[in-house]
C-alpha positions in Angstrom: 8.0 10.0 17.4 8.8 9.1 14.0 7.0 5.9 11.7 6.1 5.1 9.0 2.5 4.9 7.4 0.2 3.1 9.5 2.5 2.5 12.0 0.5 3.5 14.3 1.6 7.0 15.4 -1.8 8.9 16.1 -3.0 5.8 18.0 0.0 6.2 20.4 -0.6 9.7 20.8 -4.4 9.2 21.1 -3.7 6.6 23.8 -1.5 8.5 25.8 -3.6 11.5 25.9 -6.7 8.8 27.3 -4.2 6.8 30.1 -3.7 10.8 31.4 -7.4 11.1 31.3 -7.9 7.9 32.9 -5.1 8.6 35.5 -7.1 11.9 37.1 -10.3 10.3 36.7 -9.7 7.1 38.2 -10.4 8.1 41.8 -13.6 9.7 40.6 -15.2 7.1 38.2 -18.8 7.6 40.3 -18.8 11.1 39.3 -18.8 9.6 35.5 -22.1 9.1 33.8 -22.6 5.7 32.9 -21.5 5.0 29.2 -18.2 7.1 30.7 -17.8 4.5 32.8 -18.0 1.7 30.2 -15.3 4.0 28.3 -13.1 3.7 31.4 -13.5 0.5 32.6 -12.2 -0.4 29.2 -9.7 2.3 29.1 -8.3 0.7 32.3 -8.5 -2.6 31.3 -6.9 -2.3 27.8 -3.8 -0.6 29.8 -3.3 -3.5 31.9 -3.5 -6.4 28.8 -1.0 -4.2 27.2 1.0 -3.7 30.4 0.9 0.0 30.2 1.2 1.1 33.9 -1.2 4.4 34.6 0.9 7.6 34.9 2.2 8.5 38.3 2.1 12.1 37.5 -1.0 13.9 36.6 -1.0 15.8 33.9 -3.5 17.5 31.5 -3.8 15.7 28.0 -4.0 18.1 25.2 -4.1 16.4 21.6 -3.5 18.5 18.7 -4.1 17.6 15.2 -1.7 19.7 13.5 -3.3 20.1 9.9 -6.4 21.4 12.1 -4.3 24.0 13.4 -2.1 24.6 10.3 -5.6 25.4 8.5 -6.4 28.1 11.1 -3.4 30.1 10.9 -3.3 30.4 7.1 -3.5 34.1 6.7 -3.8 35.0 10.1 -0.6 34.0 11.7 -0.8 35.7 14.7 -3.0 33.0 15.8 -1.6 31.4 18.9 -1.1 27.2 19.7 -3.5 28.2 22.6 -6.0 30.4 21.4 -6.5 27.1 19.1 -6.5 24.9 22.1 -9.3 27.2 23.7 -11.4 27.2 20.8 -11.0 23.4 20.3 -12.2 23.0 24.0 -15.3 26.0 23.8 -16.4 23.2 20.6 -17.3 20.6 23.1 -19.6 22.7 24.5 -19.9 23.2 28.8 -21.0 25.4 30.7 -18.4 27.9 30.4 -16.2 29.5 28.2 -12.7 29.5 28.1 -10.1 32.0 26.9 -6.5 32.4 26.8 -6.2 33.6 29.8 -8.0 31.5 31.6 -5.4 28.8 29.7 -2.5 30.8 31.1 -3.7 30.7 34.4 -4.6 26.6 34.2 -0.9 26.6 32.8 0.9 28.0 35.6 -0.9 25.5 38.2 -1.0 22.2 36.5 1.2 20.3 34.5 0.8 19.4 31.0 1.0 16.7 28.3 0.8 17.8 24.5 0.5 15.8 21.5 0.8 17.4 18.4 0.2 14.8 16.0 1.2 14.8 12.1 3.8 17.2 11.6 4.7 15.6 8.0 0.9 16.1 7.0 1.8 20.0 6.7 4.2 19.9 3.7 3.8 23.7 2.6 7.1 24.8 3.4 5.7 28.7 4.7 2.8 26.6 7.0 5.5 25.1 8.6 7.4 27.1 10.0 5.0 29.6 10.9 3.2 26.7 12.6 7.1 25.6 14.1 7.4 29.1 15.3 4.1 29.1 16.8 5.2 26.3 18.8 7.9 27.7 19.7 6.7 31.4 21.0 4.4 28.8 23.3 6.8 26.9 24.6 9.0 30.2 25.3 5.2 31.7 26.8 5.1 28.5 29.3 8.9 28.4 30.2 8.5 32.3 31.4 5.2 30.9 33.3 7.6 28.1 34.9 5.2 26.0 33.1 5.5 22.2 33.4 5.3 20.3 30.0 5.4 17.4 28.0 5.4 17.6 24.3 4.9 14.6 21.8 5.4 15.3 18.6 4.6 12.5 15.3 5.7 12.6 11.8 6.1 10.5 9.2 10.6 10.3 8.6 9.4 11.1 5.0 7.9 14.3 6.1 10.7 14.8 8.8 13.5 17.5 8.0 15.1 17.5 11.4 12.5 20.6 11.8 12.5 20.7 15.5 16.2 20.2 16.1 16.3 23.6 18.1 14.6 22.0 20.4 16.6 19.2 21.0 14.1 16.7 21.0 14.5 12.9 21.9 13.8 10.9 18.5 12.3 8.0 19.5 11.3 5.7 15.9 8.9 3.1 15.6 10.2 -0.4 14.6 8.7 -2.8 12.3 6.4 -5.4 14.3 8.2 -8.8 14.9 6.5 -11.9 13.6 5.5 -12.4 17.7 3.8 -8.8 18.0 2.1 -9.2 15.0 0.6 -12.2 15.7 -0.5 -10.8 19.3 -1.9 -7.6 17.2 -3.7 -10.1 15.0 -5.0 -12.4 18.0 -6.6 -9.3 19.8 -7.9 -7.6 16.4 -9.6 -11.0 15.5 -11.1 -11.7 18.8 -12.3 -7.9 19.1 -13.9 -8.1 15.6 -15.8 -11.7 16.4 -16.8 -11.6 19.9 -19.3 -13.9 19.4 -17.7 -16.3 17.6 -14.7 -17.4 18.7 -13.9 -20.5 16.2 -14.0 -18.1 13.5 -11.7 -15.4 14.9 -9.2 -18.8 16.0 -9.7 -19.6 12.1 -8.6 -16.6 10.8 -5.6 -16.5 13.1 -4.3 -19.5 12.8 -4.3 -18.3 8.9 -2.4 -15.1 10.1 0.0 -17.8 11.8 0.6 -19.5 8.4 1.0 -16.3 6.4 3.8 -15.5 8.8 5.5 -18.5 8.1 6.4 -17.1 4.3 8.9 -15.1 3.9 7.1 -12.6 1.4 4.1 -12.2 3.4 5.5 -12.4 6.5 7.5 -9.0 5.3 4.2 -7.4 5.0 3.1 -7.6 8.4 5.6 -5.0 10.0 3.0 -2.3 10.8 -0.6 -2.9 12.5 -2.5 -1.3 9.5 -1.2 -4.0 7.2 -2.0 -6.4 9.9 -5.2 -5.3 9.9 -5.7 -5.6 6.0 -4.2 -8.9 6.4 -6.8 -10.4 9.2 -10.2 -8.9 6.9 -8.5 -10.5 4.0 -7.9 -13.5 5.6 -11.9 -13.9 6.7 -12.8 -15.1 2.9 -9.5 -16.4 1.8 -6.6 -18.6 3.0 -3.6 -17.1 1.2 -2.2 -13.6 1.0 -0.8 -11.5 -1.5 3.0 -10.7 -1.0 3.5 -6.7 -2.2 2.0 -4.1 -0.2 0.7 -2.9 -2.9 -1.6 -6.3 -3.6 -2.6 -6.3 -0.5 -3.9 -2.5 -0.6 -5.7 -4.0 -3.9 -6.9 -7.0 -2.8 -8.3 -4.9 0.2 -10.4 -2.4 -2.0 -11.8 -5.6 -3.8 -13.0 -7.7 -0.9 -15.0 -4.6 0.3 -16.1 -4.4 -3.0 -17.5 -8.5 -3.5 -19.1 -7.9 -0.1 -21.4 -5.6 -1.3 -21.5 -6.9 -5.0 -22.4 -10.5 -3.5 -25.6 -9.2 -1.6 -28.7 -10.0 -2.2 -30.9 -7.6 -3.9 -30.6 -4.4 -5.8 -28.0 -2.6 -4.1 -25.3 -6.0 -4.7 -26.6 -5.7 -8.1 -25.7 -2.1 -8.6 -22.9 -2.2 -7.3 -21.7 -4.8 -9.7 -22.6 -3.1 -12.5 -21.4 0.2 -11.8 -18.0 -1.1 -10.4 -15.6 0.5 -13.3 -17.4 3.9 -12.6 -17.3 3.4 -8.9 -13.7 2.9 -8.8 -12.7 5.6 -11.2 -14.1 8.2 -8.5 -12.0 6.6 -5.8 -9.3 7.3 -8.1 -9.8 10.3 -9.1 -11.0 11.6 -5.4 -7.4 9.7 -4.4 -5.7 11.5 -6.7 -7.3 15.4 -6.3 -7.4 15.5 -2.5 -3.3 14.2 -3.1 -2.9 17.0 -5.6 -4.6 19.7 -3.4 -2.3 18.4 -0.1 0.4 19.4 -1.9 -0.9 22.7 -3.4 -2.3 23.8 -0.4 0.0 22.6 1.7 -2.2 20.9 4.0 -2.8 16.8 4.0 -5.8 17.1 5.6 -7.7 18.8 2.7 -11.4 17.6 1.6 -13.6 17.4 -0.7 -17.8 18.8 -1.3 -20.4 16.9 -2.0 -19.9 19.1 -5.6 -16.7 18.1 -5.8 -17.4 14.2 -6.0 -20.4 15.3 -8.3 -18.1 17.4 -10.4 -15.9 14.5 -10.7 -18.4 11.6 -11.0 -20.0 13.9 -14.0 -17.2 14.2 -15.9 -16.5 10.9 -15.5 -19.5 10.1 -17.3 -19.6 12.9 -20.0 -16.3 11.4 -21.4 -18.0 8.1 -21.7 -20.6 9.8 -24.0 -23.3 10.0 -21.2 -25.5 13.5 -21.9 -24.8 16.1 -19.3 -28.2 15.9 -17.9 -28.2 12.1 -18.0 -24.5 12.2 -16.3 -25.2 14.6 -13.2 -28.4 12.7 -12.5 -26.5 8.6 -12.7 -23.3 10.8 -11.1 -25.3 11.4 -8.2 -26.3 7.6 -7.7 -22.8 6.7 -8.1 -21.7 9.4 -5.5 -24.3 7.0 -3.4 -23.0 4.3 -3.8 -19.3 5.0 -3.5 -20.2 6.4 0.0 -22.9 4.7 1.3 -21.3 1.4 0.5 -17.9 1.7 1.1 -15.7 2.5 3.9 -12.7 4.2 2.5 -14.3 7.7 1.5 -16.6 9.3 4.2 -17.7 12.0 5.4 -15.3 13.1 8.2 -17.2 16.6 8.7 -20.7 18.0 7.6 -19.9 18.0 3.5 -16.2 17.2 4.3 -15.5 14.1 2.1 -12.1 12.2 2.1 -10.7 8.7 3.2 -10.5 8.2 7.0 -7.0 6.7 6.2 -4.1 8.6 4.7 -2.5 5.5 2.8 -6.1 4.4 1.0 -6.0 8.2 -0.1 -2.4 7.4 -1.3 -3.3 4.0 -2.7 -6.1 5.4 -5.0 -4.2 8.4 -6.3 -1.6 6.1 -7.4 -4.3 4.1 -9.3 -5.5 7.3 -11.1 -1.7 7.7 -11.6 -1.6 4.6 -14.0 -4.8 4.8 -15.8 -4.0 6.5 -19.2 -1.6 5.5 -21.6 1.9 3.9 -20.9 4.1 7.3 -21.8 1.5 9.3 -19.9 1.8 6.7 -16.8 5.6 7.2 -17.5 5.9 10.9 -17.3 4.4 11.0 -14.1 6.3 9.1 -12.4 9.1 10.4 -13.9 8.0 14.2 -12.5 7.2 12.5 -9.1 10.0 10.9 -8.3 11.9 13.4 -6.0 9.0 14.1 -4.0 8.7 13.4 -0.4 5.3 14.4 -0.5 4.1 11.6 -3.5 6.4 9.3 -2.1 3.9 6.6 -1.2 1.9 7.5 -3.7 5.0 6.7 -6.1 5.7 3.8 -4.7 2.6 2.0 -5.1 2.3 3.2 -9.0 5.5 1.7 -9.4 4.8 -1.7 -7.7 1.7 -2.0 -9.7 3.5 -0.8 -13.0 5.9 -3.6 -12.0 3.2 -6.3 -11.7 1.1 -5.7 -14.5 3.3 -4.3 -17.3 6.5 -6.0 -17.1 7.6 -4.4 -20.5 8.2 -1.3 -18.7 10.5 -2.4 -15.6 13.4 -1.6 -17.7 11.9 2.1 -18.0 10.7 2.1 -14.5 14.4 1.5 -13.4 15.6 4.0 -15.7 13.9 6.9 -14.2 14.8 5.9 -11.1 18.7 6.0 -12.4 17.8 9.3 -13.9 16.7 11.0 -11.1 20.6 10.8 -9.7 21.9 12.9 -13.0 19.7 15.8 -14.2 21.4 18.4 -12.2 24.5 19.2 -9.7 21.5 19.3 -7.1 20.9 15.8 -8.1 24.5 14.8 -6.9 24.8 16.3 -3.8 20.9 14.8 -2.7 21.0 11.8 -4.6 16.9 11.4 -5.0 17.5 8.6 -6.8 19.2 6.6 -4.8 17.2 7.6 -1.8 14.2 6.3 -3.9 15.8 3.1 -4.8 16.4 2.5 -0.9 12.5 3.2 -0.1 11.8 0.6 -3.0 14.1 -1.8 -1.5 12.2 -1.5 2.1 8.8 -2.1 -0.1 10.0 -5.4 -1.0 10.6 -3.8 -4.8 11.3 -6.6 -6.7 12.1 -9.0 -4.3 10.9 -12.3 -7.3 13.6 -10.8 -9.9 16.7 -10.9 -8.3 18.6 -9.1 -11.2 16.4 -6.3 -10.8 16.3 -5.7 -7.2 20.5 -6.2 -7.5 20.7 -3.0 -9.7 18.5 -0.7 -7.3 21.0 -2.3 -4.6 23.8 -1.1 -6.8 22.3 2.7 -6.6 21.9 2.7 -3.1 25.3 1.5 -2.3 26.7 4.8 -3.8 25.0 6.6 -1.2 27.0 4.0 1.3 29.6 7.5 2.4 27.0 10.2 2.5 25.2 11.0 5.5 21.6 10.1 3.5 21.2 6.2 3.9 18.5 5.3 6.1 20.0 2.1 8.5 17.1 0.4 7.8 18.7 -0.6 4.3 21.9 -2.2 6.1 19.6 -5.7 6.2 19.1 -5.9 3.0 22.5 -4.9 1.4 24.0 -7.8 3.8 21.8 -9.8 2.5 22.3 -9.2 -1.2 26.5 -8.8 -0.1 26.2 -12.3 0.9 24.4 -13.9 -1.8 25.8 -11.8 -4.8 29.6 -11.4 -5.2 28.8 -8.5 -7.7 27.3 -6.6 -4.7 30.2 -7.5 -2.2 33.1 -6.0 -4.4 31.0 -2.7 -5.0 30.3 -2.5 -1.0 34.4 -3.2 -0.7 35.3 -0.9 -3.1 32.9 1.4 -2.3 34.8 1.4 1.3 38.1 1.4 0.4 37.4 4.6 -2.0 35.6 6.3 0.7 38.8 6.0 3.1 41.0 6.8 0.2 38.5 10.1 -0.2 39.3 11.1 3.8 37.3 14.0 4.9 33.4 13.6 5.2 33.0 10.8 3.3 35.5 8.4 5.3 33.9 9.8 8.2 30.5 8.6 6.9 31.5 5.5 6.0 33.8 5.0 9.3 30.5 5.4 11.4 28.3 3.2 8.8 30.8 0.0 8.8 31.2 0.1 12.7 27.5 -0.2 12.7 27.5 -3.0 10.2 30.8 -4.9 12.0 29.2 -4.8 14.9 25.3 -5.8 13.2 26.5 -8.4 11.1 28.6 -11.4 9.9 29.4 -12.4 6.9 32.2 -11.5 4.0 31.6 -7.4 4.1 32.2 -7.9 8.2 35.2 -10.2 7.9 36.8 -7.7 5.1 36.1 -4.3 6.5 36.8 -5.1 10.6 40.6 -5.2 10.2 40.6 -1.7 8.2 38.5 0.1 10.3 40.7 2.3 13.1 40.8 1.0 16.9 38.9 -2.3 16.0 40.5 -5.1 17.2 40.7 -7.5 13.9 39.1 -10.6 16.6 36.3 -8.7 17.0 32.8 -10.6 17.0 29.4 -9.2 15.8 26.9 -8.9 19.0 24.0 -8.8 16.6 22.9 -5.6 18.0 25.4 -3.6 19.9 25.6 0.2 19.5 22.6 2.4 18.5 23.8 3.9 15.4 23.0 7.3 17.6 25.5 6.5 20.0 28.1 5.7 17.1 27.7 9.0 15.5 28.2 10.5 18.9 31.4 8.6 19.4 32.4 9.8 15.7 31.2 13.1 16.2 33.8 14.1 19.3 36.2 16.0 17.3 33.1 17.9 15.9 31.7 18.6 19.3 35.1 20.3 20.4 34.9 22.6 17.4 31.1 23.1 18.3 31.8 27.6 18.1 32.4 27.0 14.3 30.7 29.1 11.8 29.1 27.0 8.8 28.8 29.4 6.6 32.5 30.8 6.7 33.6 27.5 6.8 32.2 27.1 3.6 33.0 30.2 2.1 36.4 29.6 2.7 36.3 26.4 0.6 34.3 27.9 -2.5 35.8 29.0 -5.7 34.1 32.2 -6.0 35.8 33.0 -9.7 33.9 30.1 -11.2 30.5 31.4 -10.6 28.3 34.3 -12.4 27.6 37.9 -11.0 24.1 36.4 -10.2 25.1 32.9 -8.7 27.8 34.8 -6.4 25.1 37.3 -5.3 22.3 33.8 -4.2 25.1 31.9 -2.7 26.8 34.8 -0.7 23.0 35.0 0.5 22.9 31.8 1.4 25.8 31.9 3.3 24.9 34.7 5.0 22.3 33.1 6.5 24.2 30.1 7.1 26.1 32.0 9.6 23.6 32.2 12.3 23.6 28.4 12.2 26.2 26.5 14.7 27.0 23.1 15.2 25.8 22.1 18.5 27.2 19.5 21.4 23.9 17.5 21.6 22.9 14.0 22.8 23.1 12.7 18.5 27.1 13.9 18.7 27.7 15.0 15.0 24.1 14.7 14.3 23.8 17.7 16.5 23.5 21.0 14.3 21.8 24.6 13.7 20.4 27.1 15.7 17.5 28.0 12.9 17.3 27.3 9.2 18.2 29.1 5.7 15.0 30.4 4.3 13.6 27.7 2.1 13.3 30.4 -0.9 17.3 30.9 -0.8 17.7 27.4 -0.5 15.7 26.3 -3.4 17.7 29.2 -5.2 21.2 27.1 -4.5 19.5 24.2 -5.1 18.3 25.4 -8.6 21.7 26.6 -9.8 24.1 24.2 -11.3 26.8 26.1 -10.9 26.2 27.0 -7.0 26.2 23.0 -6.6 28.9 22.3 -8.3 31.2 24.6 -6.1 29.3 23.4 -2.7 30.0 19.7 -4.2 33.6 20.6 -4.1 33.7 22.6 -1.1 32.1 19.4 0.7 35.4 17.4 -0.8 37.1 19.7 0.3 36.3 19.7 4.2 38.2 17.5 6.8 36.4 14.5 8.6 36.7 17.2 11.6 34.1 19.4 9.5 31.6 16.4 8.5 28.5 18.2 10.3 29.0 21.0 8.0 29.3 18.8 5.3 26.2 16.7 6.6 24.2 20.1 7.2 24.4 21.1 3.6 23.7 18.1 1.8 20.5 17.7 4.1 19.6 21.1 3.1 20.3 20.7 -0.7 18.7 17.4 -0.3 15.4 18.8 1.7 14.4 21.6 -1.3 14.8 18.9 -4.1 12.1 16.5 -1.6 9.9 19.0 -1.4 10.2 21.0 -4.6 6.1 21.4 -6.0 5.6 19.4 -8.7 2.1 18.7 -9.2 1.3 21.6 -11.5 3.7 19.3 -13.8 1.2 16.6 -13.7 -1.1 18.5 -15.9 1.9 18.1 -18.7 1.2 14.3 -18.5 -2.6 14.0 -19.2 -6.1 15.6 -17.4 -6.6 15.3 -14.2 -9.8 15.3 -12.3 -11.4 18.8 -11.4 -13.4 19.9 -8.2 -16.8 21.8 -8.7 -16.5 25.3 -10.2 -17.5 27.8 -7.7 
């Protein structure tokens, strides 16, 4: 299950875990003590408003938080999915305690439903596939045991390299709320929060109602988290803000004037203490980021020291004495968590923010503190980065609103990132980042603006990169700016002229869009496009674009036995490249030739048995010259070969994502230090 932040995913997974738990208890709720009862009564009834039927087959819900477990088998990776399980269970305490074996045993008899939630929250490259392979060996354990299983696995797409493709998984993605579910989310959330005062919670959705109505806002209701920001914003105010970015902002401050605006000493505090209380959000935000990355684990915390360390220092570089700082950085550690509830205290001295984006939305404040080349320079060295993503995107939004002098430099990094290597041409970062600015509403008051990161994404139109999310927005801009129309047609008609991969590409993206859309791009393309009847009407949905690249990918599924990497290798102008650049790419190779391309459900989408080391593959990645002879090998490949094609790129393009580069920061200013051991 793949969505975006605060979409919702861990709920899902949390809530299908408890309708399995409700399902076997049901015919035993007097065996329940009594606030288990409450829990299932409204367990029960919440199913049935939602229209969630119970499950018909009983099956034991396991729920996994995969950061947990990635944490555990750091340096000892012979430690099994159910050994972890087991332990998990024996930390609930009961009356006895179970092992593996007993596991096994439970296994054979009963059938199972895993969720294994946050996949993307373990970006280390090494964790992941020793936690993937983990996985795996238990899934091959239970198939031997003639286990029964179901397995739900979440991720963030950011964080999503088509990892578990050996598996062939069914994708399911979630879609942006309509308007209607929204609303619905909102009326529940509203009436939840004010049970006892049912004017109020009407008042604040009939607001909801009205920000739905503008367009801007409106666009920022697409995921319950923002809904929920939305409905505690809209308790002391009656319009919204219309970035997601102001609305994470707006957000922090309302908490904040809640507890300024109390009576007494603790509102007074707080007031006075509010540039210092938000610099350690910040700089919290921005070193529990930093260590995610390092460490390659999301869910990393901080001590107690830590937030003094960093509260201290705060202080000494405001000229505070180092006794005087430590003792006012502990009252500020005080307030900060006492006060607030974005950082808490998830674990006995475990500090972080119960929500992933806040942590995401605070680093990106420390982010732009500083001074404008510094602010500049990171974002600059963050841009590729799957992992600072969000992070990057709300630095830039804010950079956007509140120093307008720098768009124009803002948009040249993002232009940049497309042409500092050959890597950069096969992945196209830049333009990847342009289309993820797009979906944040990037731009969206300065037309001009928002028409050039159009123009960069509309390169990307033949690749197999572009998210279909985008198509919305580029038939929008297509119809309103002529400008944008003739690069789309052009753009086409150079992609058919091309042949191979890239008309292939663009032969499954504009059957998509003719049978999406109407409009001039529609009208122009249907004619030219092979076996489409020049009468043909848009349904306004039709196809999946699944199903498309299935019907595109036939010819690739009848060549299904061919080797990638001596398809490749037949394409590559080996004279070209040094003694040392021949030795990494015949390497890579090699191990590209236990990968196949594989008849499954996706068509063409359907490849690999395993994956190139990630070390060889940042190797290729790092070498101009190996790119530069891939680039033209990919030209060189017939629209027969596109999965090969398609394979590499997303290879190429997965080592520049998730390339480290927060050591880099430190080249663009300090950043904020945990306690020295």
């Amino acid at each position: 299950m793949i969505g975006g932040p605060g979409q919702g995913k861990s709920t899902i997974g949390q809530l299908i875990c408890q309708s399995y738990r409700a399902a076997i208890l049901e015919a035993r709720t007097g065996e329940l003590a009594l606030d288990q009862q409450r829990i299932m009564h409204d367990t029960l009834t919440h199913l049935r408003e939602i229209r969630v039927p119970l499950p018909r087959m009983h099956r034991w819900p396991i729920y996994v938080r995969l950061t947990e477990y990635s944490e555990r088998i750091l340096g000892a990776e012979d430690y099994s999915l159910l050994k972890f399980i087991a332990e998990q269970i024996n930390n609930r305490g009961g009356a006895y305690s179970l092992t593996q074996g007993h596991l096994y045993n439970w296994l054979r008899q009963w059938p199972w439903m895993i969720v294994l939630d946050g996949l993307d929250e373990v970006p280390d490259t090494h964790t992941r596939r020793t936690l993937l392979q983990k996985v795996s060996e238990f899934l091959s354990d239970a198939a031997m045991q003639r286990a029964d299983i179901s397995v739900l696995v979440t991720t963030r797409r950011q964080g999503y390299n088509d990892d578990m493709r050996t598996w062939e998984p069914r994708e399911f993605e979630l879609v942006e709320l309509s308007n209607q579910q929204a609303l619905h989310y909102g009326r529940q959330l509203v009436t939840s929060r004010h049970p006892a005062d049912s004017a109020f919670a009407d008042l604040v959705h009939d607001r909801l109602i009205e920000a739905a109505k503008e367009k801007m806002t409106a666009k920022l209701m697409g995921s319950p988290l923002q809904v929920s920001i939305m409905a505690s914003l809209l308790e002391d105010r009656v319009r919204l803000p219309t970035t997601r970015h102001a609305l994470f902002a707006d957000f922090y401050e309302t908490v904040f004037k809640r507890e300024a605006n109390k009576i007494g000493s603790i509102g007074e505090r707080v007031e006075q203490h509010k540039a210092n209380i938000d610099a350690l959000h910040n700089a919290a935000g921005m070193l529990l980021h930093f260590d995610g990355e390092k460490s390659g684990q999301a869910d990393v915390h901080l001590t107690r020291a830590d937030l003094q360390s960093i509260a201290t220092d705060q202080l000494v570089a405001q000229t505070y004495e180092n006794s005087a700082a430590r003792k006012a950085a502990e009252h500020l550690i005080g307030l900060a968590t006492d006060r607030f509830i974005l950082l808490v205290e998830k674990s006995t001295d475990n500090w972080g923010f119960e929500v992933r984006s806040f942590q995401e939305f605070m680093a990106s404040r420390y982010i732009v503190s500083g001074p404008e080349d510094q602010i500049m320079d990171r974002l600059r060295i963050l841009a590729r980065s799957s992992h600072w993503r969000n992070t990057w995107l709300f630095a830039a939004a804010q950079v956007f609103e509140m120093r307008p002098h720098l768009r124009e430099t803002l948009l040249a990094i993002v232009a940049e990132a497309d042409s500092q290597s050959m890597s950069d041409y096969l992945a196209r970062p830049g333009a990847i980042l342009a289309v993820d600015m797009l979906l944040d509403n990037f731009a969206a008051t300065t037309p001009g603006l928002q028409q050039r990161l159009v123009k960069q994404t509309i390169e990307i139109l033949d690749a197999p990169l572009l998210p279909v999310e985008i198509l919305p927005i580029i038939q929008e801009a297509s119809e309103r700016d002529p400008v944008v129309r003739r690069l789309v047609q052009e753009r086409f008609q150079a992609a058919m002229r091309a042949g191979g991969p890239r008309r292939a590409s663009m032969l499954v993206l504009m059957r998509l869009w003719t049978r999406r859309y109407k409009g001039a791009i529609s009208t122009y393309v249907r004619p030219r496009l092979p076996g489409t009847a020049s009468s043909a009407k848009p349904d306004g949905g039709g196809e999946s674009f699944e199903s498309i690249w299935g019907s595109a990918g036939q010819a690739a599924r009848r060549q299904s036995d061919f080797n990638v990497g001596e398809m490749l290798a037949d394409k590559i102008n080996w004279d070209s490249l040094s003694e040392d650049e021949t030795a990494t790419l015949s390497d890579f190779l090699k191990e590209a030739q236990r990968l196949r391309v594989l008849p499954q459900s996706g068509g063409i989408k359907g490849y690999s048995v395993r994956k190139v080391g990630a070390l060889t593959t940042a190797k290729v990645a790092k070498s101009n010259g190996i790119c530069a002879v891939l680039a033209d090998a990919c030209e060189s490949l017939s629209e027969e070969e596109t999965a090969v094609a398609e394979w590499l790129i997303r290879q190429i393009a997965q080592s520049v994502r998730q390339d480290f580069v927060g050591d880099k920061l430190s080249s663009a200013g300090p950043l904020p230090q945990r306690a020295s051991a």
